[in-house]
N, C-alpha and C positions, 0 to 999 in steps of 0.2 A: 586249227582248233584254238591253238592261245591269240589267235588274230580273231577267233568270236569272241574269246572270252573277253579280250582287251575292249572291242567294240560294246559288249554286254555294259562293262563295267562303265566307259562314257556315256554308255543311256543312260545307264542308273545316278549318277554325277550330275546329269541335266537335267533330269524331273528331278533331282534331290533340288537343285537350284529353283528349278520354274515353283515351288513347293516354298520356298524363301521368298520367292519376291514380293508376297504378300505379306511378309514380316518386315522385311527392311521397307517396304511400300506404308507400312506401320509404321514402322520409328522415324521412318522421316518425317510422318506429320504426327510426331507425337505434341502432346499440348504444352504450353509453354511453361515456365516453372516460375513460381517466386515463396521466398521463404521470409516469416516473420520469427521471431524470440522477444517474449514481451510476460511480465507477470497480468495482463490485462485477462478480467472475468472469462468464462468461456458462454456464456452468453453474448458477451461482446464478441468474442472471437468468432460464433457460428454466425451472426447478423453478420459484419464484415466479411465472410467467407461467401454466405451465399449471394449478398449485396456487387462484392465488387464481379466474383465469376460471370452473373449475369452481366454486368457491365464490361467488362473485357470480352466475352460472348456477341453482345451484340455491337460492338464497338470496332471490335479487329476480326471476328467471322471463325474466331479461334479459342477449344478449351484453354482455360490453366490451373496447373496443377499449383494448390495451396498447401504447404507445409508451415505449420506454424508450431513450436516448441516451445513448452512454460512449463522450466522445470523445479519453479517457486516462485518466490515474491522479488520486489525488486533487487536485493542485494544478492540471491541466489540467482536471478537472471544476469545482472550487471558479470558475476563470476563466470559465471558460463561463456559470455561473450569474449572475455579477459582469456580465458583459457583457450580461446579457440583463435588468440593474436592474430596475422595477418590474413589468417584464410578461413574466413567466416564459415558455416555454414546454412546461417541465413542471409536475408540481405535490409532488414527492416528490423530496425529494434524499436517493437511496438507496445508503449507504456512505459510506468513509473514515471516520477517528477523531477523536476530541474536538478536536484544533485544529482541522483544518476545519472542523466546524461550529461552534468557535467564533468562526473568523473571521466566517462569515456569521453567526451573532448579533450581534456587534459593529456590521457590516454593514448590519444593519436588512433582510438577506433573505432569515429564516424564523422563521415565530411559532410561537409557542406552542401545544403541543397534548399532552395527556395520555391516551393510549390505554388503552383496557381492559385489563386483568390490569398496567397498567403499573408496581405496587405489584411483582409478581413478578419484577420487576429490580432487584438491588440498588441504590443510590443509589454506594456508591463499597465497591473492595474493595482490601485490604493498601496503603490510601493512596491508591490511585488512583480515578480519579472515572469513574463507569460510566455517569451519564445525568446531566442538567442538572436542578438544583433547582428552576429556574424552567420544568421541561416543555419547553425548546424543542429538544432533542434527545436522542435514550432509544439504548443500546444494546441492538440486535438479535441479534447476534453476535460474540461475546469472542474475541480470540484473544493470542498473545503474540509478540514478535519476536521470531526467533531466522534462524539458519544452516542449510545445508543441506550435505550433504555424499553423495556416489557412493562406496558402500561399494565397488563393484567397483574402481571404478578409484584409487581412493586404495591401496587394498591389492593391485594391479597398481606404485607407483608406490613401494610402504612408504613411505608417509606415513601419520604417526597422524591421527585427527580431530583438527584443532584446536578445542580446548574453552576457549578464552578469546577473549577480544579482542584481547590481547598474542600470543598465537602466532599468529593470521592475519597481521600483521606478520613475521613470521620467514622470512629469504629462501629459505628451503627450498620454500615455496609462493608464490613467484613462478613468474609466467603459469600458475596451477594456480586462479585466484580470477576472478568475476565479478562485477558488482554492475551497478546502475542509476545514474540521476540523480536528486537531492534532488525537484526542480522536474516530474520525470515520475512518479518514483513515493510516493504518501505514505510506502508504509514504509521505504525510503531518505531520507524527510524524516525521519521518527520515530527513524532510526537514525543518525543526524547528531546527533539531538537528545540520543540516547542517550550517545553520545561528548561533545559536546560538556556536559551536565551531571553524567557519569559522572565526567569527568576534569578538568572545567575548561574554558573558553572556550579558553585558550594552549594547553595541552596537548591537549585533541581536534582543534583545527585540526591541530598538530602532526601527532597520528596520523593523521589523515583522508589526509593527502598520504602518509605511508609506505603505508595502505592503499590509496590510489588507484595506486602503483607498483606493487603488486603484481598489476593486475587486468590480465587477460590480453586484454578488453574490457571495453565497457561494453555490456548488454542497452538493448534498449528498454524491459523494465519489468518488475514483479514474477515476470508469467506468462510471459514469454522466460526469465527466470532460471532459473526453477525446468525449464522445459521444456528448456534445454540442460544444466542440471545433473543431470538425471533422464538427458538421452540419453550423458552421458557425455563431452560436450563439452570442458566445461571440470570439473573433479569438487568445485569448493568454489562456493555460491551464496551471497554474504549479502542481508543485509536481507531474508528471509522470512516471512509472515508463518505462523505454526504450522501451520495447518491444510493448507498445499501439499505437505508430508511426506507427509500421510494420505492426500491423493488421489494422489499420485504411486506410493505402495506399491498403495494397490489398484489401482491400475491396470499392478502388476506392477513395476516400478521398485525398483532397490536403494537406494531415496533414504534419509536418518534425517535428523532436524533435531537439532541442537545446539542448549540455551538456555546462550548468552554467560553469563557472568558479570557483565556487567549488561544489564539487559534492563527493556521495560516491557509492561503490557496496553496493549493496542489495542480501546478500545470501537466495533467498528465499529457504526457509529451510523445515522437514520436521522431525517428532518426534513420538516415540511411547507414549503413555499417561500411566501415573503409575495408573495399576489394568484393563488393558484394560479387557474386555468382550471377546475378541476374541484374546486375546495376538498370538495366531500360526497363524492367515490368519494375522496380523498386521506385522508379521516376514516375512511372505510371497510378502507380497505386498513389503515392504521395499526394499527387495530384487530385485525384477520384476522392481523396478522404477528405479533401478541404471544400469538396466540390457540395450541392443541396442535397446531392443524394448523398454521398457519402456522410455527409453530416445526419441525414438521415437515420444513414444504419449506424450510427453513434450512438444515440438516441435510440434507436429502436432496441440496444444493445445493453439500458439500461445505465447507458452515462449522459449528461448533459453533453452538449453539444458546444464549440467555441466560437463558431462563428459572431459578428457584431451584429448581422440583420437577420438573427433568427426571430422568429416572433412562436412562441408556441401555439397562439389562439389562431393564428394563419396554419399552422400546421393539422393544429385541429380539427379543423374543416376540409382539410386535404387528406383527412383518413390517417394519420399517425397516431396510432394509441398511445404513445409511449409520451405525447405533447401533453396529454391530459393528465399524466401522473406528473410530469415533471413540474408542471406551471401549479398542482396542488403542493407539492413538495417545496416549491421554491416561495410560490407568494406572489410571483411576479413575471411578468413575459419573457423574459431571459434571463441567462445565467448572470447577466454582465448586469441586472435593473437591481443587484441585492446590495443592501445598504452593511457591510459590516466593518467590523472595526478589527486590524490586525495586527499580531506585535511587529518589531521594525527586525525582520528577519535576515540574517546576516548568509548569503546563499554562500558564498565564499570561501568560512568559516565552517558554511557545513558541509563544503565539497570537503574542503582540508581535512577534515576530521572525522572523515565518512567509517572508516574503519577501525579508528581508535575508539570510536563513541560503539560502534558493534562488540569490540573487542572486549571492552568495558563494562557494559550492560554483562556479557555473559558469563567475565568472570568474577566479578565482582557482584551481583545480584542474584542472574539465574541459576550459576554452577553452587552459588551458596543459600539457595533459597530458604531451605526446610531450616539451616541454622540462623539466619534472618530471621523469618519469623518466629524460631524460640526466644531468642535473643531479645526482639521486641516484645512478647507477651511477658516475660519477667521484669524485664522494665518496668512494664504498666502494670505487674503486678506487687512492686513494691512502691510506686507512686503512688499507690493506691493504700497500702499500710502505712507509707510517711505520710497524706494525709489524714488518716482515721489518728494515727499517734496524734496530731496538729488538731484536730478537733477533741484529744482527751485534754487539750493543753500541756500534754510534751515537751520537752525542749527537743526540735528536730531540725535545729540549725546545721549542724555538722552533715546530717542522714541527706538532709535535702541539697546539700550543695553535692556529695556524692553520688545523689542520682542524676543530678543536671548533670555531671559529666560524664554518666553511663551513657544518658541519652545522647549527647553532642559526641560521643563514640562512636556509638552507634549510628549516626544520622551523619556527622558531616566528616568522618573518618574511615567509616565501614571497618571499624574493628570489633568483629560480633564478641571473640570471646572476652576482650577487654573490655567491653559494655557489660558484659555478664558477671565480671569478675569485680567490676566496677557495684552494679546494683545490688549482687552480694555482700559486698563489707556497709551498703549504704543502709541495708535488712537489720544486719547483727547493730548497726549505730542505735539500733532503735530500741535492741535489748542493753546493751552495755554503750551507751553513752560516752 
């Protein structure tokens, strides 16, 4: 009897097996893996997701499984990656611009690696550095910083576009402006950067605070910006990166983008991570993305493309939709044919101080906003009675030099309450003399 049972129980043992081998017959040919972390659009993510499958598909005879993670904008991806030190969880950090990846080269957490046609990226253009000399990050996708503006509701509002940097400051467009934070989104970091070595450390903080009064809010991040600027929300976005105009127009929007008068490239860039998981599909993909088609689904993805010998109007005819808005949006057959003029940007300077300059923005501006902007509206609101006193013929010699130092407080000290304490005694000058 227990010599059937025992026989029983190895039946039962070997159909439980033969019942397995069609699972382990699974996971042997399971599909192969590769993982991205990048703050890049998810438009761009889904064109490169289904772009390269097919091409690894028809390439090696084999699925692969795409994980891609973006858990914010560039400084809240660069952290992620930072946290996750020697043992990545992806293998591709896909997006944001040269500082970021230069931090993580400094960093020690992404190597070097030189992809195929990688020669057909220029190395740096009008000064600005387009890929790393030493291979450890190459740009994928160029684009430039600029503004964005709702044609309808600005000219609903007669207000002209502001085409400087200096008229976004002009109180005619207060609560008419939106923007981000440095520390959520890179090109609010890039555009800090832009101020700050456009004008000077003193005098960009300066400005940074008068354009922070003017914003009507702050977004969550690039793609909030541009998506309430498009619906008409708020009708001025800064910190833009170029190519949000072009998908926002075809997608029917009265949007234009403005380039500032000073402005920089953004080589949105693209990096293998040190210890990837999958280092050979991470070499794979590298490659595929510098390759026609890849650049392709760049492009189809709503970014410009980096290659030297793209031509849009040849793409055009080849059935890419996405050639016909870009060559409307640019002006010109490629990204590389645009004539602009940029400050002498110091990339260096801005690895160095990637986080000091975050750290700063949020305590000093964002965490003190609502008292920022009281601070400044009493300013201008007794600037405004020392000159009415100045047009009774007053003597408002003493009143006016006590506001000029509320204001230089206020703007190149960031001491809100002693700007405030300052434009009050400048008030009472005007009664008691």
């Amino acid at each position: 009897m227990r010599k059937q049972n025992l026989a029983t129980k190895l039946f039962i043992l070997f159909l439980g097996g033969l019942l397995l081998l069609p699972v382990i017959g699974a996971q042997a040919q399971a599909a192969e893996k590769i993982g991205w972390v990048g703050p890049v659009y998810k438009e761009l993510s889904d064109s490169l997701t289904k772009s390269f499958e097919k091409f690894y598909k028809d390439t090696y005879g084999k699925e692969i499984e795409i994980t891609f993670v973006r858990p914010g904008g560039w400084p809240v991806c660069l952290d992620k990656v930072r946290a996750w030190g020697d043992k990545p969880d992806a293998d591709i950090f896909l997006g944001a611009g040269a500082p970021a990846h230069e931090v993580l080269k400094q960093e020690g957490l992404i190597v070097p690696y030189k992809p195929k046609d990688w020669d057909k990226v220029p190395a740096e253009w009008h000064g600005m550095k387009v890929k790393d000399a030493g291979d450890y990050w190459t740009c994928f996708a160029p684009w430039i910083v600029t503004n964005l503006y709702n044609q309808k509701v600005l000219k609903k509002l007669r207000l002209p576009p502001p085409k400087t940097w200096k008229d976004l400051v002009n109180p005619i467009y207060r609560g008419n402006v939106i923007s981000t934070l440095p520390y959520a989104s890179g090109t609010m970091h890039e555009t800090v950067e832009i101020i700050l070595q456009g004008y000077g450390e003193k005098e960009g903080w300066a400005y940074l605070r008068l354009l922070a009064a003017q914003l009507a809010r702050y977004s969550t991040g690039s793609t909030d910006t541009t998506q309430i600027t498009a619906r008409g929300e708020v009708p001025i976005g800064v910190a833009q990166p170029q190519m949000n105009a072009m998908v926002a127009r075809r997608d029917g929007y009265p949007v234009s983008d403005l380039l500032p008068d000073k402005t920089i490239l953004v080589p949105e860039a693209v990096a293998l991570l040190k210890n990837a998981p999958n280092e050979k599909n991470g070499k794979i993909f590298l490659d595929w993305l510098f390759s026609m088609e890849g650049q392709k689904a760049v492009l189809n993805g709503g970014y410009f493309a980096a290659r030297t010998d793209i031509q849009f109007s040849k793409w055009e005819k080849e059935g890419v939709e996405m050639a016909t808005h870009a060559k409307k949006a640019l002006g010109v057959d490629s990204f590389w044919d645009l004539d602009v003029g940029f400050i002498e940007y110091d990339l260096d300077l801005a690895t160095k101080r990637w986080d000091d300059v975050n750290r700063y923005y949020e305590y000093e501006i964002y965490r003190k906003w609502s008292e920022l902007k009281n601070s400044l509206a009493l300013i201008e609101e007794v600037e405004g009675e020392v000159q009415a006193a100045k047009d009774q013929n007053m003597d408002v010699a003493k009143a006016e030099a006590q506001i000029q130092k509320a204001r230089e407080l206020f703007e190149y000290d960031g001491k809100y309450a002693a700007a405030r304490l300052a434009a009050t005694k400048a008030r009472t000058m005007l009664v008691s003399p």
